[in-house]
C-alpha positions as CSV (number, residue, x, y, z in Angstrom):
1,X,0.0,0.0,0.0
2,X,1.3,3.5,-0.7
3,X,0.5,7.0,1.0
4,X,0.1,9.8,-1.4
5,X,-0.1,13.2,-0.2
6,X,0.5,16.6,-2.3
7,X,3.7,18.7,-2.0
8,X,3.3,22.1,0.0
9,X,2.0,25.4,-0.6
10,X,3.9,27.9,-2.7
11,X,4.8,30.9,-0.8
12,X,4.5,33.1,-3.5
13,X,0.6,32.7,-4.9
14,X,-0.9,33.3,-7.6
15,X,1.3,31.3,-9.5
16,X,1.3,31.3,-13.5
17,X,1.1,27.2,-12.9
18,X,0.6,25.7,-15.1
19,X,0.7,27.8,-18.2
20,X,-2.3,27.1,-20.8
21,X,-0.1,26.5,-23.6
22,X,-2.0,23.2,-24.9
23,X,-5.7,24.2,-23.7
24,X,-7.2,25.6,-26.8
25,X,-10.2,27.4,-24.8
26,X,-9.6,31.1,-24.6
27,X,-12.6,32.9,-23.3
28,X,-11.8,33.9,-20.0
29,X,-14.4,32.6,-17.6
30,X,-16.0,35.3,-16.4
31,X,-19.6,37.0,-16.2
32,X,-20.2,39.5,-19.3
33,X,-19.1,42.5,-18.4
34,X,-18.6,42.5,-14.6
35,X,-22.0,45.0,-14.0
36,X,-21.2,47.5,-11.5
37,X,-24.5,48.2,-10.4
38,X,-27.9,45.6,-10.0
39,X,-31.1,46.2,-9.5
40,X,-32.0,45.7,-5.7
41,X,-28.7,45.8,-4.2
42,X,-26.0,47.9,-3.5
43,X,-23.3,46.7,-5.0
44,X,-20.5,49.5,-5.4
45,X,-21.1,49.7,-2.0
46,X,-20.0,46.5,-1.1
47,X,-17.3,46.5,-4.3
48,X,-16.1,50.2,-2.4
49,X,-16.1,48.5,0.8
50,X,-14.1,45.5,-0.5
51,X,-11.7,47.8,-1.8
52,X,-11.0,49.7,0.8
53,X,-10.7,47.1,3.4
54,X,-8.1,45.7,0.9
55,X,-10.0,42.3,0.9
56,X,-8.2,40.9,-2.0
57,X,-4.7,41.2,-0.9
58,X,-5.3,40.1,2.6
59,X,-7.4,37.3,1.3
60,X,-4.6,36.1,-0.8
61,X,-2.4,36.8,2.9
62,X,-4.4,34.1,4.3
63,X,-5.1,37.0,6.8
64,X,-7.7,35.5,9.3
65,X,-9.1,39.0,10.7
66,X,-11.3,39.5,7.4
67,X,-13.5,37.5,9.4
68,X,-13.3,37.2,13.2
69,X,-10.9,39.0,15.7
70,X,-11.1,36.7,18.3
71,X,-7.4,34.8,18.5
72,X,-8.4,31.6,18.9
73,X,-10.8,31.9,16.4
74,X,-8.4,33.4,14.3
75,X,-6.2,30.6,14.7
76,X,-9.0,28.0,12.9
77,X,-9.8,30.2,10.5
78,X,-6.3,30.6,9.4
79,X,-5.9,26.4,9.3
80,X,-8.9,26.3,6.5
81,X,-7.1,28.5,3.6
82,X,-5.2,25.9,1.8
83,X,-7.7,25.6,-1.2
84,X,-6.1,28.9,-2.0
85,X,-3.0,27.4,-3.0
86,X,-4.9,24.3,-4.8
87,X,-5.0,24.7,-8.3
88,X,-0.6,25.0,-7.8
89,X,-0.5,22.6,-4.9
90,X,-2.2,19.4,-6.9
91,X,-0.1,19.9,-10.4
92,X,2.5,17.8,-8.5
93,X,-0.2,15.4,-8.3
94,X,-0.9,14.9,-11.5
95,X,1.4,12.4,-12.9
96,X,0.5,10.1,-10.0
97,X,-3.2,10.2,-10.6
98,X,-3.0,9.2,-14.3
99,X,-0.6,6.3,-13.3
100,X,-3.2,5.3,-10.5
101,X,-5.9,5.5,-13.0
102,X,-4.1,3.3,-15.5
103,X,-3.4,0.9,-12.7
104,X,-7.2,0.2,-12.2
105,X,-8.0,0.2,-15.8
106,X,-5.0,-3.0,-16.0
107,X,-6.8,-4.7,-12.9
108,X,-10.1,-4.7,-14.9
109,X,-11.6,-2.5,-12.6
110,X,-15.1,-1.8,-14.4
111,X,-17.1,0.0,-11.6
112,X,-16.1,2.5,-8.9
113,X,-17.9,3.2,-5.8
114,X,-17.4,6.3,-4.0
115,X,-18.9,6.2,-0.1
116,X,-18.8,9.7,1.2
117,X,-20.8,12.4,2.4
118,X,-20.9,16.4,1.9
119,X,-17.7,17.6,0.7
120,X,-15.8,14.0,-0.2
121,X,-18.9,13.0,-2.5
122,X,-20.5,15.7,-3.7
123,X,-18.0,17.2,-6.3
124,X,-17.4,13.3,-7.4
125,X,-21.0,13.3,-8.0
126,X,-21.4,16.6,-10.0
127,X,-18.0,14.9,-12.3
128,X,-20.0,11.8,-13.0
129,X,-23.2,13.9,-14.0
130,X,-21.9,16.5,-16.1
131,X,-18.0,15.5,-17.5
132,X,-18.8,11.1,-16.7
133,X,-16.6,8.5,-18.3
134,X,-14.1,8.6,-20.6
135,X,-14.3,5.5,-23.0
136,X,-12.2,2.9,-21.1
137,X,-12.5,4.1,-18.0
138,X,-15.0,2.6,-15.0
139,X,-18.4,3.5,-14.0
140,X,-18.7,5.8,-10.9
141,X,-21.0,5.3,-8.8
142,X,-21.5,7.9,-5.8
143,X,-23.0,6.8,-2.4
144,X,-23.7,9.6,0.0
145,X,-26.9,8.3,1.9
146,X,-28.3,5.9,4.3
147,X,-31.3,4.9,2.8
148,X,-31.1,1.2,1.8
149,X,-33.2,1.0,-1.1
150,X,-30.0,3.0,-2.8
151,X,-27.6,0.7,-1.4
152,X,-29.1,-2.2,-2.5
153,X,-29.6,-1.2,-5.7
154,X,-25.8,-0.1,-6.2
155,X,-24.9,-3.3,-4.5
156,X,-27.0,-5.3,-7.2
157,X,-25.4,-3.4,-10.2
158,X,-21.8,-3.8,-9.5
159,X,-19.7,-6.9,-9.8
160,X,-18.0,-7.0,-6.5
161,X,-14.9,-9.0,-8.1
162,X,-14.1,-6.1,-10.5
163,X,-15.1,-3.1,-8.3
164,X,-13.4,-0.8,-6.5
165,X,-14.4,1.1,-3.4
166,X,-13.6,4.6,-2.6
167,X,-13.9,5.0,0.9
168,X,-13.8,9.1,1.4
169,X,-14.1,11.0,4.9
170,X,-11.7,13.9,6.1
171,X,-12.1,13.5,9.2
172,X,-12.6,9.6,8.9
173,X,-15.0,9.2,12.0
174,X,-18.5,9.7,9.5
175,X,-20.9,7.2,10.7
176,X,-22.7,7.2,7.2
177,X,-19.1,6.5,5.7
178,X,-18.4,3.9,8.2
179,X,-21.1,2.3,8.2
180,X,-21.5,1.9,4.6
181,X,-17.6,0.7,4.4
182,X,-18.8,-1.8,6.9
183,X,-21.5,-3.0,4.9
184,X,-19.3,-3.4,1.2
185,X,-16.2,-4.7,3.1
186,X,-18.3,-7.6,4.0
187,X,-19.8,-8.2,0.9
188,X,-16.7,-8.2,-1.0
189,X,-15.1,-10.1,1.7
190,X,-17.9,-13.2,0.5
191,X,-16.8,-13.8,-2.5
192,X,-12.9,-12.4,-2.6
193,X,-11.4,-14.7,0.0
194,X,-7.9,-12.9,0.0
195,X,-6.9,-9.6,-0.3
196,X,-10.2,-7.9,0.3
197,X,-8.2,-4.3,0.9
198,X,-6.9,-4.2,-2.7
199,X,-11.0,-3.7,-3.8
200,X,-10.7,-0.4,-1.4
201,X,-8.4,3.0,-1.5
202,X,-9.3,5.7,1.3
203,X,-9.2,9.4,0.9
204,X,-8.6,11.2,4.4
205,X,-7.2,13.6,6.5
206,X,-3.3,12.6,7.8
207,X,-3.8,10.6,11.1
208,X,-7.3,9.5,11.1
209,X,-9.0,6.5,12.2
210,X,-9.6,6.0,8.4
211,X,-5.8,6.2,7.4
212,X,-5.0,3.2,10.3
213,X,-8.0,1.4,9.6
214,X,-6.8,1.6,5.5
215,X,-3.2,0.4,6.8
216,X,-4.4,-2.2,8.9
217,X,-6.8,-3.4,6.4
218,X,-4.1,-3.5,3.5
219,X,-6.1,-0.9,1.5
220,X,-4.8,-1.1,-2.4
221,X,-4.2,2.8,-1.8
222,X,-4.4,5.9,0.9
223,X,-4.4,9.1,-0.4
224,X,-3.7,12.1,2.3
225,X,-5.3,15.2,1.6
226,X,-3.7,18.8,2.7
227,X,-5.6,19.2,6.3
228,X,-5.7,23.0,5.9
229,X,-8.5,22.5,3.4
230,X,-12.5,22.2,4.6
231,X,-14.6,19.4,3.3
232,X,-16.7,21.6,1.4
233,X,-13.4,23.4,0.0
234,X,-12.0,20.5,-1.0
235,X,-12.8,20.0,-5.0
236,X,-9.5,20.2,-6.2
237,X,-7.9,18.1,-3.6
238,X,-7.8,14.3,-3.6
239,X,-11.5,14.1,-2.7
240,X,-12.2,15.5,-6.3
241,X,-9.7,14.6,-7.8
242,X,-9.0,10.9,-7.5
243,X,-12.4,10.5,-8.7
244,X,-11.5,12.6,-11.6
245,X,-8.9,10.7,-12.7
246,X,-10.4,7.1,-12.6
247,X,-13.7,9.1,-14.7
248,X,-10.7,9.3,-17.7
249,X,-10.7,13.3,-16.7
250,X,-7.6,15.0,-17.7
251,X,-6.3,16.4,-14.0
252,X,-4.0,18.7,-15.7
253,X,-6.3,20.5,-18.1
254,X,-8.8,20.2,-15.0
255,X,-6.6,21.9,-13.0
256,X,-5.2,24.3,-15.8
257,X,-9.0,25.6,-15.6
258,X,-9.0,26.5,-11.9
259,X,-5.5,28.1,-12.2
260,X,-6.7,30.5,-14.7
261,X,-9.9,31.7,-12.4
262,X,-7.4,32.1,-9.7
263,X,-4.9,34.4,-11.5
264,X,-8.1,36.1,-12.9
265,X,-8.7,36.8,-9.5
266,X,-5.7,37.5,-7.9
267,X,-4.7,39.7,-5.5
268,X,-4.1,42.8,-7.7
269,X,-7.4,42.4,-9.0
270,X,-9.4,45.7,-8.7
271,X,-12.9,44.5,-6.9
272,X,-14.9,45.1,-9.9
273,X,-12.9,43.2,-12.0
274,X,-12.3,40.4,-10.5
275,X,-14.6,37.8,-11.0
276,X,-14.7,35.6,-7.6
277,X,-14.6,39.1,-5.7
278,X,-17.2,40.6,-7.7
279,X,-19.3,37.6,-7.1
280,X,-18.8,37.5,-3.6
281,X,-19.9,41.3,-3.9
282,X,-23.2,40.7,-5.0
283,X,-23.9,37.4,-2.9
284,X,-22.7,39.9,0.7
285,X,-24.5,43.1,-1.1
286,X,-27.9,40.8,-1.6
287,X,-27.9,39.5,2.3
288,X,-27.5,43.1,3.0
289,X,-30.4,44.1,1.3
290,X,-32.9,41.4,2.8
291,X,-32.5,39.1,-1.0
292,X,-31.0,36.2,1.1
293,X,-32.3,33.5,-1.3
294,X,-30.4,32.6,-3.8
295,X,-32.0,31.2,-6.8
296,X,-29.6,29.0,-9.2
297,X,-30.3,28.0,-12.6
298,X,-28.1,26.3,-14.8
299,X,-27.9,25.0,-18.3
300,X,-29.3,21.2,-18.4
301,X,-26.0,19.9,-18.6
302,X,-24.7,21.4,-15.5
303,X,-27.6,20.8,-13.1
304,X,-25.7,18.4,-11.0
305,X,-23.6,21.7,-9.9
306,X,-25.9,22.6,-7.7
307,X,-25.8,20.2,-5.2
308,X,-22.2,21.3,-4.7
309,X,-22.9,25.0,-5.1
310,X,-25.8,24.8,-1.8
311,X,-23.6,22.9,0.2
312,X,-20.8,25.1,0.0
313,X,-23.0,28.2,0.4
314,X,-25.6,27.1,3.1
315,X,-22.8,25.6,5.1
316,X,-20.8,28.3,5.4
317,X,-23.2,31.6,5.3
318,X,-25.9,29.9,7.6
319,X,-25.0,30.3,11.1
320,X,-25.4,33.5,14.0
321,X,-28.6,34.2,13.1
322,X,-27.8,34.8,9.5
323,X,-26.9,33.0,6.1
324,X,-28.0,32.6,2.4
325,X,-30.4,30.1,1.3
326,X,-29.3,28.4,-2.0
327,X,-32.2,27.0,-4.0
328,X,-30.6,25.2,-6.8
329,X,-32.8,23.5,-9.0
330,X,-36.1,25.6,-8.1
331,X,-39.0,25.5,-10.1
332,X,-39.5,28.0,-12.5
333,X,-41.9,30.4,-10.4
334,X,-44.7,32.3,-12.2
335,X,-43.5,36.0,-13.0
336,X,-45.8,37.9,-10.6
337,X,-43.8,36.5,-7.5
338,X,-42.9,38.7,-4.8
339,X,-39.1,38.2,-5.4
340,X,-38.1,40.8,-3.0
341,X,-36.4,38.2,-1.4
342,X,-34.0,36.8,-3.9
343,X,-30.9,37.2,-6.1
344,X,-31.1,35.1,-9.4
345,X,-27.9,33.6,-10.8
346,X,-28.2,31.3,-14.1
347,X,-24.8,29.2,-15.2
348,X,-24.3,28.2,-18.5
349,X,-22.9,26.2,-20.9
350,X,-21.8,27.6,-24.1
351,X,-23.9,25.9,-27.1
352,X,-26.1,24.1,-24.7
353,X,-29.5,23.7,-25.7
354,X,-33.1,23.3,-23.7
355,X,-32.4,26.4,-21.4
356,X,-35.5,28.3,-22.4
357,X,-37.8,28.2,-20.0
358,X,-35.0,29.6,-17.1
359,X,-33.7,31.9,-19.5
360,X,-37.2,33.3,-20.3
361,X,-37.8,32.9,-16.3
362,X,-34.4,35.3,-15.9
363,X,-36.0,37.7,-18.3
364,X,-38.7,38.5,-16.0
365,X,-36.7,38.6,-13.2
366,X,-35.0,40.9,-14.6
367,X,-37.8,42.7,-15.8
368,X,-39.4,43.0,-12.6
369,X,-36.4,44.8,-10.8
370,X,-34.7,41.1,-9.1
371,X,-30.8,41.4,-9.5
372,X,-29.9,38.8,-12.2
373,X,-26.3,37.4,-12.6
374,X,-25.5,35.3,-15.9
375,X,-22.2,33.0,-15.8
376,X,-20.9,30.9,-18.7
377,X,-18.8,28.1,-19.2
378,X,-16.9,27.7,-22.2
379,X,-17.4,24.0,-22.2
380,X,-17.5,21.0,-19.3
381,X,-13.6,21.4,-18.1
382,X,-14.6,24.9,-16.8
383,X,-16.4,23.1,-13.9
384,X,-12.8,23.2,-12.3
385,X,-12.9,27.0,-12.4
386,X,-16.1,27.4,-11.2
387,X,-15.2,25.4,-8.3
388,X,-12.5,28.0,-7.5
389,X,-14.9,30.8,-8.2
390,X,-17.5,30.2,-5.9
391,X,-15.3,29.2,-3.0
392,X,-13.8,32.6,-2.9
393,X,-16.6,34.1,-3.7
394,X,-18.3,32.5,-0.4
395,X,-15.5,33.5,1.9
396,X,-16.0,37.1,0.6
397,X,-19.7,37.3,1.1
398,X,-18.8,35.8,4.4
399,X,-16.5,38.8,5.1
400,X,-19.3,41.5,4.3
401,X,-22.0,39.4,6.5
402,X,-19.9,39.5,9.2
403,X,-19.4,35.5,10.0
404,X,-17.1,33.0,9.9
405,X,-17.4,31.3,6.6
406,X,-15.1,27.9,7.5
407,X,-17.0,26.4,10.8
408,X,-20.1,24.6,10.6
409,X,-21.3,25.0,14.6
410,X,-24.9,23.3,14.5
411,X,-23.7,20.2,12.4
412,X,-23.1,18.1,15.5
413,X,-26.5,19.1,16.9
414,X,-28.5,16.2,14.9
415,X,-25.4,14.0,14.9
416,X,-26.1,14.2,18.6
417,X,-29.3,13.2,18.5
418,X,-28.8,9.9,16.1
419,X,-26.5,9.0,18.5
420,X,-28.5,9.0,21.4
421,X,-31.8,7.8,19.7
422,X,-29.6,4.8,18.1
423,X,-28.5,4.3,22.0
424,X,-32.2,3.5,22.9
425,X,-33.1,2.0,19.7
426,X,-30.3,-0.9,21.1
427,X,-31.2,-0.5,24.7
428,X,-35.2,-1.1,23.6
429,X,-34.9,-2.7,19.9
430,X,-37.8,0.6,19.0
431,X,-37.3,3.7,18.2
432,X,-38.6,6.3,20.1
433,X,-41.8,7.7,18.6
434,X,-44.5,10.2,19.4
435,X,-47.8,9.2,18.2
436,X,-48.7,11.5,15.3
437,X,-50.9,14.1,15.3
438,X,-53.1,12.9,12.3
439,X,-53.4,9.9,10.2
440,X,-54.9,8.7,6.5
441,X,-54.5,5.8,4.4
442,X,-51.3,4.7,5.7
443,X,-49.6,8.8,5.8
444,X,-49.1,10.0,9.2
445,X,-48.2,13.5,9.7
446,X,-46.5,15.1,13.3
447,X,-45.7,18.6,14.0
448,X,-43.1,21.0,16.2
449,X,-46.5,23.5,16.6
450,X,-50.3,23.7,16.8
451,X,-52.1,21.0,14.3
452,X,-55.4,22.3,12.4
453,X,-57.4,19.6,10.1
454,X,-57.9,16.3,10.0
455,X,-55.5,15.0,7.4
456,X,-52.2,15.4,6.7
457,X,-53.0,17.5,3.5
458,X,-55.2,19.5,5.6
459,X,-52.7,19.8,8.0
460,X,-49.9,20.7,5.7
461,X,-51.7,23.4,4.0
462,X,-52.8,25.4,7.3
463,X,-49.0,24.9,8.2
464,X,-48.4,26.3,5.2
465,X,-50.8,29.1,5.3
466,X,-48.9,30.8,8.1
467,X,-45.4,31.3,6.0
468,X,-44.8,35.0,5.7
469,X,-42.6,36.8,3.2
470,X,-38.9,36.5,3.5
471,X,-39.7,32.7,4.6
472,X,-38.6,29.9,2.3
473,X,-40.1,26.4,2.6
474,X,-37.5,22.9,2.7
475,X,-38.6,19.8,1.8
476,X,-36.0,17.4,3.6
477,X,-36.8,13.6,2.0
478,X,-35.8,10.6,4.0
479,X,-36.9,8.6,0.5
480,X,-35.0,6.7,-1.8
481,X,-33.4,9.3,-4.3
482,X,-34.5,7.6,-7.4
483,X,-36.1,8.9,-10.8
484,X,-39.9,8.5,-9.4
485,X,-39.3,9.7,-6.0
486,X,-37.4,12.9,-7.1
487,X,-39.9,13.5,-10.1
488,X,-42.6,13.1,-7.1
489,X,-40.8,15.4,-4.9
490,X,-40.7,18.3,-7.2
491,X,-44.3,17.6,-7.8
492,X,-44.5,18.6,-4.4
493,X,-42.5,21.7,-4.2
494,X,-43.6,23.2,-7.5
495,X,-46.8,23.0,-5.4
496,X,-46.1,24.2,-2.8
497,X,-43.8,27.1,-4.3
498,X,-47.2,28.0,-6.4
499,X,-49.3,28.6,-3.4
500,X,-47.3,30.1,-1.5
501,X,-44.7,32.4,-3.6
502,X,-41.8,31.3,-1.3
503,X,-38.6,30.3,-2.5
504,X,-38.4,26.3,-1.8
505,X,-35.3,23.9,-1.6
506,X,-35.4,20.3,-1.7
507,X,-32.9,18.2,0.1
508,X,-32.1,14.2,0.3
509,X,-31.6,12.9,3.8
510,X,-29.1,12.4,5.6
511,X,-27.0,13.8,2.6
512,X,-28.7,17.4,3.2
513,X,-27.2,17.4,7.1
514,X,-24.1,18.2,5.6
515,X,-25.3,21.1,3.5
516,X,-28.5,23.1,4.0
517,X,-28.7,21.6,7.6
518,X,-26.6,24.0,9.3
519,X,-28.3,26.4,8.0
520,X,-31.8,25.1,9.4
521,X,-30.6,25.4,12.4
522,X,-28.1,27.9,12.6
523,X,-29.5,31.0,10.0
524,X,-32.8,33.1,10.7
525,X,-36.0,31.8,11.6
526,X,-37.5,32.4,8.5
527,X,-37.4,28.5,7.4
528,X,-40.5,26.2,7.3
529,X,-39.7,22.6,7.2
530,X,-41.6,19.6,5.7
531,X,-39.7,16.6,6.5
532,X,-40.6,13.5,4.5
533,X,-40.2,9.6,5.8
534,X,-41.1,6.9,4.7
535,X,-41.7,2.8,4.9
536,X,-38.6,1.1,3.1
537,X,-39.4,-2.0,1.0
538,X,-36.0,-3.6,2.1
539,X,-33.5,-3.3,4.8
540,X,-29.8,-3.9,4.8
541,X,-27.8,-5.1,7.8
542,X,-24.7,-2.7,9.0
543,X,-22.3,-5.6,10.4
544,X,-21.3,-5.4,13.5
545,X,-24.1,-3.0,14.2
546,X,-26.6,-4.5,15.8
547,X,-29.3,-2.2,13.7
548,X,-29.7,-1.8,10.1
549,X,-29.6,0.7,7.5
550,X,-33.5,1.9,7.9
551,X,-33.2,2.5,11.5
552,X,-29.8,4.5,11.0
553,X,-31.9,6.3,8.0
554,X,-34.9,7.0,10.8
555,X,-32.3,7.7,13.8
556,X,-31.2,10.4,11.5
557,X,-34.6,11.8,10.2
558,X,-36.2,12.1,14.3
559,X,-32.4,13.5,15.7
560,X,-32.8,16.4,13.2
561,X,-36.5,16.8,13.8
562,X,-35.9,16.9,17.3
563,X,-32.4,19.5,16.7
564,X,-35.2,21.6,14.9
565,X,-38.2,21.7,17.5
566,X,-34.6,22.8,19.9
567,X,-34.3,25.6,17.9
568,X,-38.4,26.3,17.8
569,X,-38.4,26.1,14.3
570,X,-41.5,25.5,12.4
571,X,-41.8,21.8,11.1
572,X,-43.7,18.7,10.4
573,X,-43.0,15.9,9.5
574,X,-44.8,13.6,7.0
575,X,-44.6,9.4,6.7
576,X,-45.5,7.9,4.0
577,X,-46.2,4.3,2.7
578,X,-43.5,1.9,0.6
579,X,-45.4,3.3,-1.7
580,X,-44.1,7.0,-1.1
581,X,-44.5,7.8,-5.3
582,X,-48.1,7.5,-4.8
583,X,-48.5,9.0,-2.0
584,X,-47.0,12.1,-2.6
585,X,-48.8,12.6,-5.9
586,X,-52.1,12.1,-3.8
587,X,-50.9,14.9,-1.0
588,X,-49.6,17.1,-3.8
589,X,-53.2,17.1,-5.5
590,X,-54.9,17.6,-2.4
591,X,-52.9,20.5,-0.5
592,X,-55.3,23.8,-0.8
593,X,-54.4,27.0,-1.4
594,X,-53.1,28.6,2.0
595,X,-55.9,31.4,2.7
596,X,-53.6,34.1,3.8
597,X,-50.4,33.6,1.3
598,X,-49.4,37.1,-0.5
């Protein structure tokens, strides 16, 4: 087994690494224009602002008082700055990663498995959706749940003999990652006899209990990834990039993308024109203004980014009372919305087709006064850059809201509460449940608050009768994240975005903890939560365990219900059926109009 681990930071960044001789895409990657001024917002203010506080240059410093002036903040903050220095750092990665990919494709390696969650599986999962497979190369497929109809299904399509697992935590303690690696280890330990660790390669923090598990285990590879980088930072370090490789991706034109976005943005960068500042610009100036929902579009082929983009946002801007709330994916909402609430951004992909209907939804926005940002990618590769972009931009929004972008302090609150519930779950062999409020046909419906009606649609359209403006509504699905279910789902929220005119997100338990969950918990109390359960058709045993993957799944779903009546946040929570498809069709067509929505 052999530990790989990048070489150190340049001291002298941004470097001209590596120079864009071969890459025959010139268009710089940057919005149109760079406005300086958008409707709604005050954005030379906050591009003045930047300026003057010289947030560039001390950026690029890795000076930790942008954000906090307590020391011992300070000296966290200033140990979460290495993805600065990535798109340099990981060249001398490069040649490694294309022999380790070679090396899988000569041990007839045909699928890859990635177990993570939050920052180790998300950007995997946005490279298999909208880059994928190069001929040749495996299948990835990217585990970042609990819920075993998933599991099982990824279980049934891979040969176990010819797979390989990806076993991907930072800090190497995750109990979805563990538990999962539990669960594959033993399969492939059934039919592969000897030398089970050469199916499995870790991708960790130095020192965890993952990296001495991986060496005790005889993993077939353990890479180390630089510890100054946060998980949701961490695109363009091993977590990504490993991935990336065994996908066929070219690491060094990949990389060659996010080097150029961060000399475009480099320290001598004038606010305005510099395109991860300016964006951070608009994201600070539209929490400023009261537009803390931002609404992302993006070109068909890009959708997948998303996912990444509201992690990294709600995780880092939702905490002290404050935050942004990312809606990727939304619904096109009708015209005559009250958008007062919102900034719009669309990404897109140059030549890419079937983007009317958000473009023609932008041109109302725009229109009607909302601040509109359009980004464009010259093709797929640019990904890397937008990776970049947006994870300065974050930390400079952070630094005009006033909080500390790199900490995530209400994560642990539901991770708590799993914990504890799982405790009496062994102690009892139940878990502990409240009888619900209402009940029809098999859907049960409970609430943190006052319950009017007799059925859970009834219910769940009074609930949503008392949202005010500046609220947005989450779905939070403890369902199996499958075509059906997810078409269902956003059955439900275009609903539920129509008759209300709030801004709605839609998250997959328990992957959503990791992302928009701090920010449930730790941003303003304008969120109203519907959190969906439901019956599983199958079960799958964690070894060693002594419970299985439904009752982690449901541990999860009542520790954040609970974290969210502790913060006396308005919720319910729905159960459906196996048959949750149906189900949510039938509560979809049934939810009235709230009486007092404006």
């Amino acid at each position: 087994m052999k530990n790989c681990s990048p070489a150190s930071a340049p001291k002298n960044w941004p470097s001209n690494w590596p120079p864009p001789k071969d890459d025959p895409v010139k268009t710089k990657n940057v919005p149109v224009g760079l406005p300086a001024q958008l409707p709604g917002i005050d954005l030379p203010d906050a591009l003045g602002e930047l300026k003057e506080e010289n947030v560039p240059q001390r950026l690029w410093a890795k000076d930790p008082s942008l954000w906090k002036s307590d020391p011992q903040i300070q000296n966290t903050i200033r140990n979460r700055l290495g993805w600065l220095d990535l798109p340099s750092v990981m060249g001398s990665a490069v040649a490694e990663l294309a022999a380790f990919a070679a090396e899988v494709r000569r041990a007839g390696i045909k699928d890859v498995v990635l177990l993570g969650m939050g920052g180790s599986s998300l950007c995997p999962e946005v490279l298999r959706q909208v880059i994928g497979a190069r001929a040749g190369s495996p299948r990835l497929s990217v585990l970042d749940t609990t819920d075993p109809g998933a599991i099982l299904a990824v279980a049934k399509a891979v040969n176990l003999r010819k797979a390989l697992f990806i076993v991907s935590s930072k800090s190497g303690g995750t109990i979805e990652v563990n538990s999962l690696f539990r669960y594959f280890w033993a399969k492939v330990e059934a039919v592969q006899k000897t030398k089970t660790g050469a199916s499995f390669v870790a991708v960790t923090d130095p020192g965890t209990t993952l990296e001495r598990l991986a060496k005790e285990k005889k993993f077939r590879r353990v890479f180390l990834a630089p510890p100054d980088v946060g998980g949701r930072y961490s695109a363009l370090t091993y977590f990504g990039l490993v991935p990336a490789a065994l996908l066929g991706i070219d690491v060094k034109r990949f990389l060659e993308r996010a080097a150029r976005v961060a000399n475009e943005s480099g320290p001598g960068q004038d606010p305005s024109e510099n395109p991860s500042v300016w964006l951070g610009a608009v994201l600070g100036a539209a929490a400023e203004a009261g537009r803390d929902k931002v609404t992302l579009w993006t070109a068909p082929e890009l959708r997948a980014f998303g996912i990444w983009a509201e992690q990294l946002i709600a995780e880092s801007t939702g905490k002290e009372g404050t935050g942004l709330v990312p809606a990727e994916n939304e619904p096109v909402p009708p015209a005559e919305i009250d958008g007062r609430d919102r900034v719009f951004v669309y990404l897109g992909l140059k030549g890419s087709k079937g983007t009317g209907p958000a473009l023609k939804a932008l041109a109302a926005m725009e229109k009607a006064g909302h601040p509109v940002v359009r980004l464009e990618l010259s093709d797929r590769y640019d990904l890397a850059g937008e990776f970049f972009r947006w994870e300065m931009a974050t930390a400079v929004a952070g630094q005009l809201m006033g909080i500390n972008p790199f900490d995530e302090p209400n994560v642990s609150e539901s991770k708590a509460n799993t914990t504890r519930i799982l405790a009496q779950f062994e102690a009892a062999r139940a878990l502990p449940e409240e009888a619900p409020a209402v009940t029809e046909k098999g859907v049960s419906l409970w609430s943190t608050g006052k319950v009017r009606g007799d059925s859970p649609s009834a219910v769940l359209g009074d609930f949503l009768s008392a949202t005010r403006p500046g609220d947005y509504v989450a779905l939070m699905a403890y369902v199996t994240p499958d075509k059906a279910r997810t078409a269902a789902l956003q059955g439900l929220r275009r609903r539920v975005g129509k008759i209300t005119g709030r801004a709605t997100t839609l998250g997959f338990g328990p992957r959503f903890l990791h992302s928009t969950g701090q920010l449930h918990k730790g941003g303003a109390a304008n969120g109203v939560f519907i959190q969906i359960t439901a019956a599983d058709a199958a079960d799958a045993v964690v070894p060693g365990a002594g419970y299985g993957f439904t009752t982690l799944k449901m541990a999860q779903a009542l520790g954040d219900f609970q974290s969210l009546r502790e913060h006396g946040r308005r919720a319910v929570r729905i159960h459906l059926s196996k048959n949750a498809t149906r189900d949510l069709a039938a509560l979809t067509g049934k939810i009235k109009a709230p009486v007092s929505a404006a």
